[in-house]
N, C-alpha and C positions, 0 to 999 in steps of 0.2 A: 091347831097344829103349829107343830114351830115354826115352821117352813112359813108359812100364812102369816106368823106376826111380823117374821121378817123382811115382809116384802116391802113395808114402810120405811121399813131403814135403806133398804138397797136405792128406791125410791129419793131418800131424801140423800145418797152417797151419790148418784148421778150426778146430783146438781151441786154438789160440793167439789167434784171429782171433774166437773167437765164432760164427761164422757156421757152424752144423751143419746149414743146408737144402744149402749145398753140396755138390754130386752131382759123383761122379767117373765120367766112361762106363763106361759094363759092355758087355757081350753085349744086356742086356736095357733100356738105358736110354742116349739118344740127345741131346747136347745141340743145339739148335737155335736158330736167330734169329729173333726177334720180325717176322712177313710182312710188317709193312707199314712194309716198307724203305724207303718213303718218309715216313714220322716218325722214319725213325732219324738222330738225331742224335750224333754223335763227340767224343768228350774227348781230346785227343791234344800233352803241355805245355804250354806254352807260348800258349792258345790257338789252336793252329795256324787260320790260312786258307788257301787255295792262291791262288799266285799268276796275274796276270791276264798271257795273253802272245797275241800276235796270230797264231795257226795258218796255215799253209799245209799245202794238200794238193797233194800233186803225184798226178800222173796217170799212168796208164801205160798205154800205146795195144797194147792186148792185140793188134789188128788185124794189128801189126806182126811179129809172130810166126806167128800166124794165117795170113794170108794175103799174108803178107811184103810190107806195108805199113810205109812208114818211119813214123809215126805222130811227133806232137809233141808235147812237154809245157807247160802250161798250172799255173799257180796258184789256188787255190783258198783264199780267206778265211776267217777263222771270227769270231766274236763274241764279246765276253766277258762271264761278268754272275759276281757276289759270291756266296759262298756260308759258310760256318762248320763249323765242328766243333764239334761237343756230347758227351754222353753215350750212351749206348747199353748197351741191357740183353739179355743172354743168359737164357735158360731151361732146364732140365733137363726133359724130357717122356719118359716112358714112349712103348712100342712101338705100347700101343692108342691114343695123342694123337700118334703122328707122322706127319702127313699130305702131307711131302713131305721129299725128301732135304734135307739140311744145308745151307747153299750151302760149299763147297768153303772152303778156307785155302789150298792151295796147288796150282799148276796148272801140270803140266810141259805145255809144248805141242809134241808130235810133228807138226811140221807137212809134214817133210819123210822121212818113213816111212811103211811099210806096216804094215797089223796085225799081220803078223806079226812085225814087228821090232821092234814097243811093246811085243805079248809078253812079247818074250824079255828084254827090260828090266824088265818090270812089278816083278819082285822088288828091285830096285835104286832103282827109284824111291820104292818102298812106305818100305824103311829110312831111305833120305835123306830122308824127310819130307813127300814128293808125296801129299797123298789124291786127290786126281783126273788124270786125262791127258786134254788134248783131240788129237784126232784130225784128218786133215784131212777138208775136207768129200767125203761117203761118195756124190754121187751120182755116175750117170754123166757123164766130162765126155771131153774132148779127150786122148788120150795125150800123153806128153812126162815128161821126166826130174825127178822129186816136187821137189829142187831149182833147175836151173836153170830149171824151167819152173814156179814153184808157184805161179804166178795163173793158170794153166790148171785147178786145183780149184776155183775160184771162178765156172768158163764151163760151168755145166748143160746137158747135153743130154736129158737124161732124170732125173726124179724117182723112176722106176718102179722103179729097178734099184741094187744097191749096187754101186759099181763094181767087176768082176772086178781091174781093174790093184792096184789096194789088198789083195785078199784076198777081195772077194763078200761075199755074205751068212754062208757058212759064216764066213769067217774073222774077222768080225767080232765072230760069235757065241761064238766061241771065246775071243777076245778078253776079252770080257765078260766070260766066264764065272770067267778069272783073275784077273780084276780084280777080281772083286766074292768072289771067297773070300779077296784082300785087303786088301776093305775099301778099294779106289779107285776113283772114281767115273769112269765113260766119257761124257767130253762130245763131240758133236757139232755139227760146222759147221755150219748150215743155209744155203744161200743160195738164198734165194728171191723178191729184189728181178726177178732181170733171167735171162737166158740166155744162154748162148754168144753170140760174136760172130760174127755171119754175111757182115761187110761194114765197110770201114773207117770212121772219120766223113767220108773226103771223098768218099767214095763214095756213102754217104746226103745228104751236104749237095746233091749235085751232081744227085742226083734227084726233089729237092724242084722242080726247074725240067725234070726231063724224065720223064714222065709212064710212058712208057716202060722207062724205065732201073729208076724205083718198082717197077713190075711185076716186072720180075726179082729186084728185092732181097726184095718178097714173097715172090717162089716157093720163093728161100732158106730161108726160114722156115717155108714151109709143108714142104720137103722136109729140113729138118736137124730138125724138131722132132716132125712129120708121126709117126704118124696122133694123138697123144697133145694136140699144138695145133699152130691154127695163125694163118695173119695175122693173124685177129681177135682172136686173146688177147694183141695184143701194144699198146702203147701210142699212138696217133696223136692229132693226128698227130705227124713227129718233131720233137724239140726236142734239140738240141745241151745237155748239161748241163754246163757247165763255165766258167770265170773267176767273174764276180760271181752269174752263177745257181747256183753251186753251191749255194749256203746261202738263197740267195731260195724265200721259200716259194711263191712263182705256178709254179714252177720246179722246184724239188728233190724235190717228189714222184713226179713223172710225168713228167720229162724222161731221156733216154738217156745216161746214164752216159757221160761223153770222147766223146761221141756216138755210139756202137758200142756199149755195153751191149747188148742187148734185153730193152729193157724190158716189163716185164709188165702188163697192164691186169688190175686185180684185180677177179676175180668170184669165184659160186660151183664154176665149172668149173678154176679154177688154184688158189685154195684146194685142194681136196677134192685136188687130185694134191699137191699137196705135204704135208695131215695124213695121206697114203698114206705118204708119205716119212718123215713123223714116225713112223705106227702099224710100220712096217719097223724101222724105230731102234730102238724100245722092245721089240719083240717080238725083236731080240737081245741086249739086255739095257742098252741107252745108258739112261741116267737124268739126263743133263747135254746141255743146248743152247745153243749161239751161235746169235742171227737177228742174218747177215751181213748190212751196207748197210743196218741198221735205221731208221737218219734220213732214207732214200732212200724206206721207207714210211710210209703214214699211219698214227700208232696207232691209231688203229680198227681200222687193217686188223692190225698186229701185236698186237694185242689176242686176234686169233681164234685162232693160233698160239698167244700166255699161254693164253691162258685153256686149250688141248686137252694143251700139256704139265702145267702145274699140278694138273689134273683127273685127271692119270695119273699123280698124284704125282711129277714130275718136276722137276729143277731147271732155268730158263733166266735168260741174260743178256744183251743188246745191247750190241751194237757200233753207237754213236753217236759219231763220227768228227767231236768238235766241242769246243770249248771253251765254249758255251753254255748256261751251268747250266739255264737257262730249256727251253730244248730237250728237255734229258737229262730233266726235271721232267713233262716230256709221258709219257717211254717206263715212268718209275720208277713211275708210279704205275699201271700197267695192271695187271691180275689181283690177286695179292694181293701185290703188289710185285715189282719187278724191277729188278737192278743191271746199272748200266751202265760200258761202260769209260772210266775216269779220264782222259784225256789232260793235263787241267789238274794231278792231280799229276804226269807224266811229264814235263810243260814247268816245273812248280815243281822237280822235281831234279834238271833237266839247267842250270837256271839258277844253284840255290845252287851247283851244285858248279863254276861258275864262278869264284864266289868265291877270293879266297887266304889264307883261314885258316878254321876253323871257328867263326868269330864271327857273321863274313858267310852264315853257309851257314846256322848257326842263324838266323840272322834274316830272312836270306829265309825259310825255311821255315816259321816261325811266320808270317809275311806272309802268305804263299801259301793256297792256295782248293781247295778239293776237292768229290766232289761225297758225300762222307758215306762211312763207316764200311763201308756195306755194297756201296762200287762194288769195279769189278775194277779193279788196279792194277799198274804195269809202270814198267821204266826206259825198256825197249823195246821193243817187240814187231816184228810181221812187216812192219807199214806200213812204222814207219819206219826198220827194219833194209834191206829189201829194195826201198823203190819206189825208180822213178827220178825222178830232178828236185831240188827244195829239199827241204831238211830239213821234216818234217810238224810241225807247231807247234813249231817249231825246237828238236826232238830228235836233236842229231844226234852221238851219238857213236859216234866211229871204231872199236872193237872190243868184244870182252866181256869184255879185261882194260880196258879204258879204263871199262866201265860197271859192274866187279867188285864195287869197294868202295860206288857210290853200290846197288847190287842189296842186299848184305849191310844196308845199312841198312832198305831197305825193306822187306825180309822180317823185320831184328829188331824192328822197330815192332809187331810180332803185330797189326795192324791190317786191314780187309778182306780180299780176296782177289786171290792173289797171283798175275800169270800170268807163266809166264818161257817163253820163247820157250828150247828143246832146245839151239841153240850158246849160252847163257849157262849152263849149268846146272853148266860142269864146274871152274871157280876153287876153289880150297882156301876162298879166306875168303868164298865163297858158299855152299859146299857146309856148311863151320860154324855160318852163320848159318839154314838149311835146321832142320840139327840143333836150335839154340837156342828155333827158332819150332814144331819139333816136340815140341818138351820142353813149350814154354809152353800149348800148344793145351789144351782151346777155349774158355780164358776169359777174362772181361771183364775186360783191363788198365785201368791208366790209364799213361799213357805221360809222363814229364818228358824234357826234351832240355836240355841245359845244351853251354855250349865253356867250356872251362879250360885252362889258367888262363890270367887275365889277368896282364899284357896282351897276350901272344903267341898265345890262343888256337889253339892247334896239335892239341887234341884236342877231339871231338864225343861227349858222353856219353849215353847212354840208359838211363833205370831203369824199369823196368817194376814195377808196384805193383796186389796184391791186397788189399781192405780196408784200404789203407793200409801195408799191409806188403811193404816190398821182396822181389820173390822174382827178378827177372830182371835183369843189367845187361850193354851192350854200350859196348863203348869204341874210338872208330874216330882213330887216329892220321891225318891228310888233309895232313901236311908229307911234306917229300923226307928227312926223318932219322930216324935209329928217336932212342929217347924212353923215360924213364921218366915214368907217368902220374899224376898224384895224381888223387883225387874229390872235386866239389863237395858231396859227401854223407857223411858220419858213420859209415860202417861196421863200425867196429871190431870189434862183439859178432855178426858175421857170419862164416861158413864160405861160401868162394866158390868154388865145382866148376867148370873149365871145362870149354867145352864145344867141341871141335877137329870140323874134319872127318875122319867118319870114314872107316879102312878097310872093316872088317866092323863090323856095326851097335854092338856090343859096347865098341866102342875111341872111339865118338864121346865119354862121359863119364871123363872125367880125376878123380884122386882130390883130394877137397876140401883146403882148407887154411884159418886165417885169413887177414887181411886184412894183419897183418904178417908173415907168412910168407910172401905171394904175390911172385912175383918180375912186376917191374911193365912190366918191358920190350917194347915192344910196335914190331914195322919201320915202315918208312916205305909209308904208302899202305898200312897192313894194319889187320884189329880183331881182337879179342879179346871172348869172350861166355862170363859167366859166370850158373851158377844160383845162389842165395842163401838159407841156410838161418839163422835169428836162434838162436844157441846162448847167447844169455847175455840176461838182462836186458828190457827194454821193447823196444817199436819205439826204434829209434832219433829223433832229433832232426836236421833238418837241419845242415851240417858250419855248424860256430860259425865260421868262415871266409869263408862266402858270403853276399854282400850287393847288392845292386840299387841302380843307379845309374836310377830310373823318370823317365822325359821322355813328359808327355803334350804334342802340338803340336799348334795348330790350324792349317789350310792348308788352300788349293784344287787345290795338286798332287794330279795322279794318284799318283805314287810319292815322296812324300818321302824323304830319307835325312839319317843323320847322320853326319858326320867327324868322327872322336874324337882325341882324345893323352890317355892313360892313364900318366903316369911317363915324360914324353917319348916313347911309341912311337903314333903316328899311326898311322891305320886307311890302305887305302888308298883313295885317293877312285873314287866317289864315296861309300865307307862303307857302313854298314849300313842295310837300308830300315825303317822303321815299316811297323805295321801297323793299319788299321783299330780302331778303340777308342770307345766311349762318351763322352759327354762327362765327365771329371774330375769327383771330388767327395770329398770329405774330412769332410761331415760327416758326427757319431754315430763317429768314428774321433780322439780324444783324443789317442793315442799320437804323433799329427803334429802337432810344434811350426813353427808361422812361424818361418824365420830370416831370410830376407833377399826383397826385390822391387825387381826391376830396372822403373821408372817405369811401376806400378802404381796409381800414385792414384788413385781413383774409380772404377777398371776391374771390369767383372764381367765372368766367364768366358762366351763365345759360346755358345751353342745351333748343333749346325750347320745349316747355311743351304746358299740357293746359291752364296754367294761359299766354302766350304769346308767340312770337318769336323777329325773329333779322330782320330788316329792316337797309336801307346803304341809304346815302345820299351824293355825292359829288361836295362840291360847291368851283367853279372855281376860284382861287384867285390870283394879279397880285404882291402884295409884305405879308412882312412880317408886322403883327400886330393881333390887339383884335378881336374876336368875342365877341358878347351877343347875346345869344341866348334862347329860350324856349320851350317846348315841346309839342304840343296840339293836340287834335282828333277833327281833323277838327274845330277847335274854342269854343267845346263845353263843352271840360276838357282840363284843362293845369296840366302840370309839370313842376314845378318852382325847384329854386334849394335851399337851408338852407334859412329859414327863409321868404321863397315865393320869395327870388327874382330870376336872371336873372344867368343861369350857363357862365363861360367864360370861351374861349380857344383859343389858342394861334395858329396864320394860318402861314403857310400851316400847318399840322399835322393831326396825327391819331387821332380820340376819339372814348372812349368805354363810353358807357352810361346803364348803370342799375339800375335800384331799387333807382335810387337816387345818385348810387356813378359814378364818373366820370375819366375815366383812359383820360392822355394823352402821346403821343409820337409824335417822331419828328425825320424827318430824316437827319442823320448825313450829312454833305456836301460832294459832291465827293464820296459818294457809292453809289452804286446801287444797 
């Protein structure tokens, strides 16, 4: 396994590194994340934030299937609100201190298979790097084909029963049983917002006016759900949940889902059948849960759920279907922490990869917003692979070679938890980066992301750093030409192993080499992931080549960005975005000499206000010369400098940019 060869290096990086509390897992010793995932904060380069993008949810009128109802699709809004990345600390705990599973790193999702056909993968998934598999949801629901029908897992008929179509209870338990002598965790779907659909929405709207017709769509429900619940357990009265109510709180709790949901009025009589549903799980061995339509309930009420899997030592996660940092802060902070899933990074790397070069990509991605270290993260998943209508917070990529390369980045990040939806899982340069983040588990990186070189920026870099010491690097080629690749980093007194996908688990690690011996050739739209062993000498010193062209701006734009010419090659507009920053300050920092200020006189640098804030930009640069650059919101207003034209500044160096006037500085040679 790769993980197993690696443990001689971690081994031999202790005692180069100092740090000998460093615990490598055993049999008898479990590493875990600090519970209360709602102080955890992420260190991830570049500052990273995730980016702010306006969600849609499309709908999909189960009815129509159901009850061969044409049904309609409708949009659904989301909100946005700021978030950061910080630091984040892992623990080593003994067997008698570990009071609940790990939360998972990576997570194959079988959503369209039976247990027994996860089984018979379980072996396959365990070597590529999978420790947990989620499942589809286990209760009884409606028959139909696990693919073309797989929102029919999501329409309960019964909480009582594991559904025979899947494998039942036995095969579930069998299931498990493989699972966990491999050391992969079984997560299950919970959904316990609503019920099967028993009636279209125009068929409920239509009997909101005939009293009549109510009756009948009752008896529905007293007879599809009967003797377990009945009319009274269901939500009244009905409310249409969809367009601008979907995210309206008078609304989103208690309203029926596309109108046809059936929704559940929570008491202690729908409770108690669904912790039946949970004690069923656990007693075949699941130790992993999803609560589906989580922002659909109140956390109070998803609270009673934390709190009965946590208490059985279990791990769970929500599904918050939102861009709402503020929202997702509601579900995170219940029991002793719970992560929720990211959409906001899934809409930050379907956006960079927008971009046309890896300049742009970095820099949106340092822009961009997340909701911390400890959510579940994705390129894609089921939503918005599978629903019908607009793209879901405008994630919309066309296949799983179209989302191959931006997948392999997010998995070599070794950052949260990964979930990959089953048809992505099978790319060469996915299944490598699988490997690479199986080699690196389960410890606390710090993650740098650089694009090199300028000014074509055609490669996106990633080095992954223990104690300061390089041990991980991944190199993502994102042009149409294969390429040799130089580093923004210094590696020389380094041995670099890569790490391929594998056949058999054996062949995933390549034999090392140095850094002049590596042949550097990398295809178009492919990466390359190496481990890093220091055979000579210190840590290294960052590459005496890499320099920062730093622009703090003050503005009331939402998204600034900047248009560059670097050596005549212009960015394309509208350029790279800033991102959110502090306001500027240079004192107690010597090393920065004043060279020049573009009509500065008397000026002192803003405090942000309402009229704007401070946004930072650093663009990576390999010698000394001119920028031209210019200021725009997103193409649609620019800021020119005297006279409309083009401000210049001198690289590497500091700039301050305000109101017009432009400070710059430079640091002196030989200080630091």
């Amino acid at each position: 396994m790769v993980f197993l060869c690696f443990k001689g290096f971690i081994r031999w990086l202790q005692g180069k590194c100092g740090r000998r509390s460093l615990k490598v897992p055993t049999s008898t010793s479990k590493v875990v994340a600090n519970r209360n995932y709602a102080s955890w904060p992420l260190r991830s380069g570049l500052d990273f934030d995730l980016a702010n993008d306006e969600a849609s949810r499309p709908r999909r009128s189960w009815s129509s299937w159901f009850f061969g109802g044409s049904g309609q699709d409708s949009n659904r809004s989301e909100t946005t609100e700021e978030t950061a990345f910080h630091d984040h600390d892992i623990e080593a705990m003994s067997d008698d201190q570990y009071d609940s599973p790990t939360q998972p790193r990576t997570i194959f999702h079988a959503l369209h298979l039976s247990f027994e056909e996860i089984r018979q993968i379980l072996p396959e998934l365990a070597w590529k790097g999978f420790d947990a598999v989620q499942i589809p949801p286990a209760q009884l629901s409606p028959r139909g084909d696990l693919r073309q029908h797989w929102y029919l897992r999501y329409q309960p008929l019964s909480h009582l029963e594991i559904d025979p179509a899947l494998g039942g209870y036995e095969g579930l338990q069998r299931l498990c049983e493989d699972a966990a002598n491999l050391r992969v965790m079984v997560i299950a779907d919970c959904v316990f917002n609503h019920m099967a659909v028993v009636a279209s929405c125009s068929e409920w709207r239509e009997a909101q006016e005939d009293h009549g017709k109510l009756e009948e769509l009752k008896g529905r429900l007293d007879r599809t759900f009967g003797p377990q619940l009945d009319r009274n357990d269901f939500q009244w009265p009905w409310v249409c949940l969809e367009g601008h109510k979907w995210d309206d709180p008078n609304y989103m709790f208690e309203g029926w889902g596309c109108g046809e949901w059936s929704e559940l009025r929570f008491s202690d009589k729908v409770v108690n059948l669904h912790l039946e549903h949970l004690r069923q799980l656990l007693d075949c061995g699941v130790s992993g849960f999803r609560l589906d339509a989580a922002k659909h309930m109140r956390p109070a009420h998803v609270a009673r759920y934390v709190d009965y899997v946590q208490q059985e030592g279990g791990f769970v996660y929500t599904e918050v279907l939102s861009m709402d940092r503020h929202l997702h802060s509601q579900y995170d902070k219940l029991g002793k922490g719970v992560p929720s899933t990211d959409f906001k990074v899934a809409a930050a790397i379907r956006n960079a990869w927008r971009c046309k070069n890896a300049g742009g990509m970095v820099s949106q991605l340092s822009a961009a917003e997340s909701l911390g270290h400890h959510s579940v993260q994705f390129v894609r998943n089921h939503d918005t692979m599978l629903n019908d209508g607009p793209a879901i917070c405008g994630i919309d990529w066309r296949s799983a070679e179209d989302a191959a390369l931006p997948w392999a980045y997010l998995i070599a990040r070794s950052e949260g938890s990964v979930l990959m939806h089953q048809d992505d899982a099978n790319c060469p340069v996915v299944q490598a980066a699988l490997g690479f983040r199986a080699a690196l588990a389960p410890y606390n990186l710090k993650c740098e992301m650089r694009a090199w070189p300028p000014p074509q920026f055609e490669t996106m870099q990633v080095l992954l750093t223990l104690s300061d010491c390089p041990i991980g690097l991944a190199v993502f080629n994102v042009s149409s030409k294969s390429l040799d690749f130089g580093l923004p980093w210094a590696l020389e007194g380094f041995s670099l192993q890569e790490v391929k996908a594998p056949t058999p688990p054996c062949e995933a690690l390549q034999a090392g080499c140095s850094l002049s011996e590596l042949d550097r050739r990398i295809r178009p739209r492919d990466a390359r992931f190496f481990l890093l062993e220091c055979t000579e000498g210190p840590v290294p010193a960052p590459n005496p080549d890499l320099h920062y062209m730093t622009l703090f701006y003050f503005s009331g734009w939402d998204a600034p960005h900047v248009h560059f010419s670097i050596d005549n090659v212009w960015t394309e507009s509208p350029g790279w975005p800033l991102r959110k920053s502090e306001k500027p300050s240079i004192r107690g920092c010597p090393e920065w000499t004043f060279v020049f200020c573009l009509k500065c006189k008397g000026s002192k640098i803003p405090r942000p206000n309402s009229h704007g804030r401070w946004w930072r930009i650093d663009i990576p640069v390999q010698k000394s010369s001119s920028m031209e650059f210019v200021l725009n919101d997103r193409g649609m207003s620019w800021d020119n400098a005297v006279h409309g034209g083009n401000y210049m500044a001198q690289m590497p160096g500091l700039h301050i940019l305000a109101e017009g006037k432009l400070a710059s500085f430079r640091k002196e040679q030989g200080r630091s």
